[in-house]
C-alpha positions in Angstrom: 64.9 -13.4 21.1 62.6 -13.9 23.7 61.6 -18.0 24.5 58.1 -18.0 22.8 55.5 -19.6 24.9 53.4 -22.0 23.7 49.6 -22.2 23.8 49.8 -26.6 23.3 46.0 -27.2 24.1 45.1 -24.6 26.4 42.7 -23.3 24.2 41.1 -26.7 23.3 41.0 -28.0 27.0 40.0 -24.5 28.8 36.9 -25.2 26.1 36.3 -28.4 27.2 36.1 -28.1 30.9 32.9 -26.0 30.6 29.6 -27.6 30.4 30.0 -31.1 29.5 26.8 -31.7 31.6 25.0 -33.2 29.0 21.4 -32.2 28.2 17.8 -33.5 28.5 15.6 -34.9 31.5 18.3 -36.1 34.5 15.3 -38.5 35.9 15.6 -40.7 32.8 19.4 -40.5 32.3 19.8 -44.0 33.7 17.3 -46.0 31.7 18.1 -44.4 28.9 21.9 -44.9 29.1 21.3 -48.3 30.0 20.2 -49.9 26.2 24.3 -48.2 25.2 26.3 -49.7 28.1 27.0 -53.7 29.5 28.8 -53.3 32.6 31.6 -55.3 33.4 33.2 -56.0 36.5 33.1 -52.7 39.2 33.5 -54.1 42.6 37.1 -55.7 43.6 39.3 -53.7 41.5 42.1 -53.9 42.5 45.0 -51.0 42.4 48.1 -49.5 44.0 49.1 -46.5 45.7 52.0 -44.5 45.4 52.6 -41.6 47.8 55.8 -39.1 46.5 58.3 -38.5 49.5 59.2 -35.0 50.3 62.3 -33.6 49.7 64.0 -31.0 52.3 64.5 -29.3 48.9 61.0 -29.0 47.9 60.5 -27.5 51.1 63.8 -25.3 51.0 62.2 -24.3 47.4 59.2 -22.8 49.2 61.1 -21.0 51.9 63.3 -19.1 48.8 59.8 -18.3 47.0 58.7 -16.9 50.7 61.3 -14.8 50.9 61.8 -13.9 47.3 57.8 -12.9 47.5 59.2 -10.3 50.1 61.7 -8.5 47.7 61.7 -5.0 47.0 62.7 -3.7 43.3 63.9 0.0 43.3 64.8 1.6 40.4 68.5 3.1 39.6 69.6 5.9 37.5 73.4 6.4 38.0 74.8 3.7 36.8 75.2 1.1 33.7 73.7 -2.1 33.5 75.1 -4.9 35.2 74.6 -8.6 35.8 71.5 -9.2 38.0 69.5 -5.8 37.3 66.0 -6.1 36.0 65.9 -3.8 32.6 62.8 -2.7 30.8 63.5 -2.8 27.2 61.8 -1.9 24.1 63.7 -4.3 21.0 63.0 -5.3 17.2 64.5 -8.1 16.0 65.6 -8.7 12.3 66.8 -11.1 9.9 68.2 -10.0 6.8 66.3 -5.9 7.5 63.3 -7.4 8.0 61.1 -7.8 11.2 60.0 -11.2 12.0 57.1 -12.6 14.0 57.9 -12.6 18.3 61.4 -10.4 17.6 59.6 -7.3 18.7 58.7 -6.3 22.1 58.2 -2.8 24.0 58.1 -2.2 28.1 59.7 -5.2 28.3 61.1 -6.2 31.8 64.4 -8.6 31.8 66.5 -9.9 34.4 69.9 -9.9 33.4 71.4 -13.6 33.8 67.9 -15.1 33.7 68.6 -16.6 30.1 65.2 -16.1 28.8 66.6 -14.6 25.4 69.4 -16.4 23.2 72.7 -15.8 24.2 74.5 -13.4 23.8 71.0 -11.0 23.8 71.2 -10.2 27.8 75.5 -10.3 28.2 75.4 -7.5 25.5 73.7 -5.2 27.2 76.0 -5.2 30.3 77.8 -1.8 30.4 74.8 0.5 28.7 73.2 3.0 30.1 69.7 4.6 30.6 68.3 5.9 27.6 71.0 4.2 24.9 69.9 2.3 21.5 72.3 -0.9 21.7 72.4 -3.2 18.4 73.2 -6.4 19.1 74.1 -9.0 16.3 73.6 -12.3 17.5 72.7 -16.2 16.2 69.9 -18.4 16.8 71.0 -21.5 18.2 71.3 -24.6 16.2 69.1 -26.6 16.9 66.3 -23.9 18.2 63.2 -25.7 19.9 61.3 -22.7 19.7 61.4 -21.9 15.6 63.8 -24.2 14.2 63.4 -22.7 11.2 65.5 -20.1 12.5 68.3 -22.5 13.6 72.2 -21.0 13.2 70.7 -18.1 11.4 72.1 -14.5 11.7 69.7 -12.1 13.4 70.2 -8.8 14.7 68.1 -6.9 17.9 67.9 -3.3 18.1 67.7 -2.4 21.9 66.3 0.4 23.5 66.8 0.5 27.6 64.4 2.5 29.5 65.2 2.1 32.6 67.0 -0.5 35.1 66.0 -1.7 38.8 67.9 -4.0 41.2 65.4 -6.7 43.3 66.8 -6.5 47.2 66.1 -9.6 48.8 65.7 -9.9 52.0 67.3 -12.2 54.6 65.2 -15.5 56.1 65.2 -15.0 59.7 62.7 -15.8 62.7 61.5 -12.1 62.6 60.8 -12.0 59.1 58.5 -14.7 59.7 56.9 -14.1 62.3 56.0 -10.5 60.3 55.0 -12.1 57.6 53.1 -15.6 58.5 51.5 -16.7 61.2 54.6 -18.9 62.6 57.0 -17.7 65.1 60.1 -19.1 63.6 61.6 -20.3 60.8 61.3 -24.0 62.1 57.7 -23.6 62.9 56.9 -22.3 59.5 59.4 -24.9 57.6 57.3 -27.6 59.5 53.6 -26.1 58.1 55.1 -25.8 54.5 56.5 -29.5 54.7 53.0 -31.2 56.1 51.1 -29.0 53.3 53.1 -30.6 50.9 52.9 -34.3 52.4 49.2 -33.3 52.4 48.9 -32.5 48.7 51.2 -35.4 47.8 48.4 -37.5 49.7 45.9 -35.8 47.8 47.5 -36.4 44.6 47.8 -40.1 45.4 44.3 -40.9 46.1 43.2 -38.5 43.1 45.3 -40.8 41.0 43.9 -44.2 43.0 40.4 -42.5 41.7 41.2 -42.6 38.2 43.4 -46.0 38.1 40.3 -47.4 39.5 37.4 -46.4 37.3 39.6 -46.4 34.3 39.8 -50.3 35.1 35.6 -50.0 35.2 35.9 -48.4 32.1 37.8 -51.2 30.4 35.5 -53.6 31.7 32.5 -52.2 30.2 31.3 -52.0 26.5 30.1 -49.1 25.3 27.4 -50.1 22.0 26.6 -46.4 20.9 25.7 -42.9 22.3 22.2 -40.8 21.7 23.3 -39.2 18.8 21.3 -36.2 19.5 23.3 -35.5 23.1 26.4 -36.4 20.8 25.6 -32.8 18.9 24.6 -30.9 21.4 28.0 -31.4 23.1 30.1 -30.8 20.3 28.0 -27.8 19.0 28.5 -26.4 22.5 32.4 -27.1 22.9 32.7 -25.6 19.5 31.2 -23.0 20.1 33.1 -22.2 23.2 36.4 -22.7 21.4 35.7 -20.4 19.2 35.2 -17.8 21.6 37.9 -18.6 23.7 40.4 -18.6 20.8 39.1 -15.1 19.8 40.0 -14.1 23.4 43.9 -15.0 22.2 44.1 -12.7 19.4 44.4 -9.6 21.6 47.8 -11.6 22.4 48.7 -11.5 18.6 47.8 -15.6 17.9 45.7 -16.4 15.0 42.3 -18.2 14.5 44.9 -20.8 12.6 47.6 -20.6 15.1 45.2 -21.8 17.6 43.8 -24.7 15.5 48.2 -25.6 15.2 48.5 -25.1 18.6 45.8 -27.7 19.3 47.0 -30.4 16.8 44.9 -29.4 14.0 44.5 -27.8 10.4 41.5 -27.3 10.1 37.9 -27.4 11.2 36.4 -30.2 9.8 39.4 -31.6 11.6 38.8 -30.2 15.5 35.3 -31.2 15.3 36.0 -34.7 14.9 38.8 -33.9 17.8 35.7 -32.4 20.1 33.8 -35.3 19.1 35.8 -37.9 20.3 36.8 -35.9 23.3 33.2 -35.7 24.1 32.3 -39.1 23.6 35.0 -40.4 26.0 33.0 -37.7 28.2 29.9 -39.8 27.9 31.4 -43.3 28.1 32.1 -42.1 31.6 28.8 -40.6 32.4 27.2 -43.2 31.1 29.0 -45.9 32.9 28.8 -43.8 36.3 24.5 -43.3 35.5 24.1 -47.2 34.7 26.4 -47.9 38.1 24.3 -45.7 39.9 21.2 -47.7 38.6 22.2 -51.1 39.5 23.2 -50.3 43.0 20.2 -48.1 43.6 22.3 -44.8 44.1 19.5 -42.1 44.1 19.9 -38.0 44.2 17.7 -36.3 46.5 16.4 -32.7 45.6 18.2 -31.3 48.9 21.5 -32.8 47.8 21.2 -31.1 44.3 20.1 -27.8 46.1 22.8 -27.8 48.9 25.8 -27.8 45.7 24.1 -25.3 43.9 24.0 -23.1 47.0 27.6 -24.0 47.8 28.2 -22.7 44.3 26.3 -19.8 44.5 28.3 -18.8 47.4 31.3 -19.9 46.1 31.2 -18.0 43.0 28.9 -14.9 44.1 26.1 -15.7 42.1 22.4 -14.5 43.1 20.0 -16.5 41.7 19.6 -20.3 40.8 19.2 -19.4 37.3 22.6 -18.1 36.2 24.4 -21.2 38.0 22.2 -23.8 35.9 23.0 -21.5 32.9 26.1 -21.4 33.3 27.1 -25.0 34.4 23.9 -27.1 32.2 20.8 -28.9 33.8 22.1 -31.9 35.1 25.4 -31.0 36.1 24.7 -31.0 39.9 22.8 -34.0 39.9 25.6 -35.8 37.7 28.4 -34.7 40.3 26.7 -35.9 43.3 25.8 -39.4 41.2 29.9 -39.2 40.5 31.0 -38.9 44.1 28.6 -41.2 45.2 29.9 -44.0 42.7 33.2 -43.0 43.2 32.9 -43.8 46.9 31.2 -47.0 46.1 33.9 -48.3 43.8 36.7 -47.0 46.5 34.9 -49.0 49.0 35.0 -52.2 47.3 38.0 -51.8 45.2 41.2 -54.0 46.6 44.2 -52.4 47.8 47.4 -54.4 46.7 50.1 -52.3 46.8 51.1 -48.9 49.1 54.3 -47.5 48.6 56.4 -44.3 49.5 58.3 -42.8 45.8 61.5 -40.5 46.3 62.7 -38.2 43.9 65.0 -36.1 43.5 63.1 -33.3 41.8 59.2 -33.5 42.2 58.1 -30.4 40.2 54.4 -31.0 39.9 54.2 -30.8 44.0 56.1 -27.7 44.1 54.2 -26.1 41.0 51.0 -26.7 43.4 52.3 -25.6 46.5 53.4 -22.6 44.6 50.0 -21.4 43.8 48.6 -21.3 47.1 
């Protein structure tokens, strides 16, 4: 059986990233935020900084995923399977004749060796040709992370194989770069990939600097209530948008219900009060960052505001004004700007008291992100 993936709180957080802008006049944001926040100590916070080292293997990491980028996948038909081939597959799995939830898949591409179904699954079809109906009976492991329901219990896949490739790789060498980047050598591009990386590990440091700091603000100031009527509008609107999103999942088989599991919850009643308190702890920070604002005098001219929604406009080939206030709330530009202007104050005055270089031996968040680009 195939390792299930798990939705955890995609559903719930993809919802919540879109439009927390809040709603209402943005010229009386301040004043009004003001009677539901005391502000604590801001200025001479103090924090660390820890900057990961790179590893020659996170850099060696990004060479193979250059190169293996590069492969080329042709398909073979005079032959049996063998260790290493990519086979499509089309399989039902059973336990005691019947078909069970995730056991079925059809077109399905599978390296051989890649261990992505339980053992046994992928050795067993070693030997078999094109076009033959394998059955394989196999056990779950005990314990099973994925279903442990299924732990140590007696399953049987019926395998179809419709056709199998082999991936060439091709060698690293100083041409193959230079073909494919624009570095000259192997060196010179090694060299690129290692200062990106020392570049996004500096980016992740003062990301985290960021929120160590105003997290400390945060704790210093007391929050005495929210505008209730702000309060609904939120949560009606991050509601709303979950339910939408999670319907978008059901073409991939998952439930309205397996969604609400996925997310930590049985029931409604019970992800509203999630969204609720998720989007208070939105508002105790824009409230904090508004009353902030207020007391040093940090204003928000028009030509700030209309310079980001521009930028956006560009950025996601949008036409009019309009769609981009629409689509992102009333106040959202204004409230970013007031953010990084904050930000920058409380960076400013905040207290450095400790820098220091971290070395690990496998730093899989940096090579996730250096992946992507």
């Amino acid at each position: 059986m195939m390792k299930k993936q798990k939705i955890g709180a995609v559903v719930l957080a993809g919802a919540m990233l879109l439009g927390l802008s809040g709603c209402g006049a943005a010229a009386n944001k301040a004043k009004a935020y003001s009677k539901y926040v005391e502000l604590g100590k801001y200025k001479g916070i103090e924090y660390t900084k820890t900057v990961t080292e790179i590893s020659d293997e996170q850099v060696q990491s990004q060479l193979d995923n250059f190169v293996d980028g590069l492969a080329e996948t042709e398909e073979v038909k005079d032959r049996a399977v063998e260790d290493g081939d990519i086979v499509n597959i089309d399989f039902v799995g059973t336990m005691d004749g019947e078909a069970f939830d995730g056991g079925t898949g059809e077109g399905y591409d599978l390296t051989i060796g890649s261990g992505n179904f339980i053992a046994g699954f992928e050795d067993g079809l070693i030997g078999h040709n094109i076009g033959e109906k394998v059955s394989l009976d196999l056990q779950f492991p005990d314990p099973y992370e994925n279903d442990p329901d299924k732990a140590g219990e007696d399953v049987n896949f019926a395998v179809t194989i419709n056709s199998i490739s082999v991936k060439t790789t091709p060698e690293l060498t100083d041409a193959l770069v230079k073909d494919n980047t624009e570095y000259d050598t192997i060196e010179a591009y090694r060299n690129s990939i290692r200062e990106n990386l020392e570049k996004q590990a500096e980016s992740s440091a003062d990301s985290q600097v960021e929120t160590d700091i105003f997290n400390k603000v945060l704790e210093n100031c007391k929050i005495t209530g929210y505008d209730e009527s702000e309060v609904k509008k939120l949560v009606d609107a991050q509601f709303s948008q979950f339910k939408q999103t999670a319907e978008s999942y059901e073409a991939y088989g998952y439930t309205y219900e397996a969604i609400l599991e996925a997310n930590g919850y049985t029931t409604e009643d019970e992800l509203k009060e999630g969204i609720t308190e998720y989007c208070k702890s939105y508002l105790d920070q824009k409230m904090v960052l508004y009353c902030i604002a207020r007391e040093e005098g940090i204003k928000v001219t028009s030509d700030e505001t209309d310079a980001l929604v521009q930028e956006y406009m560009e950025n996601y080939g949008v036409e009019n004004e309009e769609e981009v206030y629409e689509y992102f709330g009333d106040d959202y530009f204004e409230y970013r700007i007031i953010s990084d202007k904050v930000m920058e104050l409380l960076k400013k005055e905040a207290v450095l008291v400790d820098s220091t270089e971290e070395t690990t031996e496998d730093n899989a968040t940096s090579e996730e992100a250096a992946s992507e680009e």
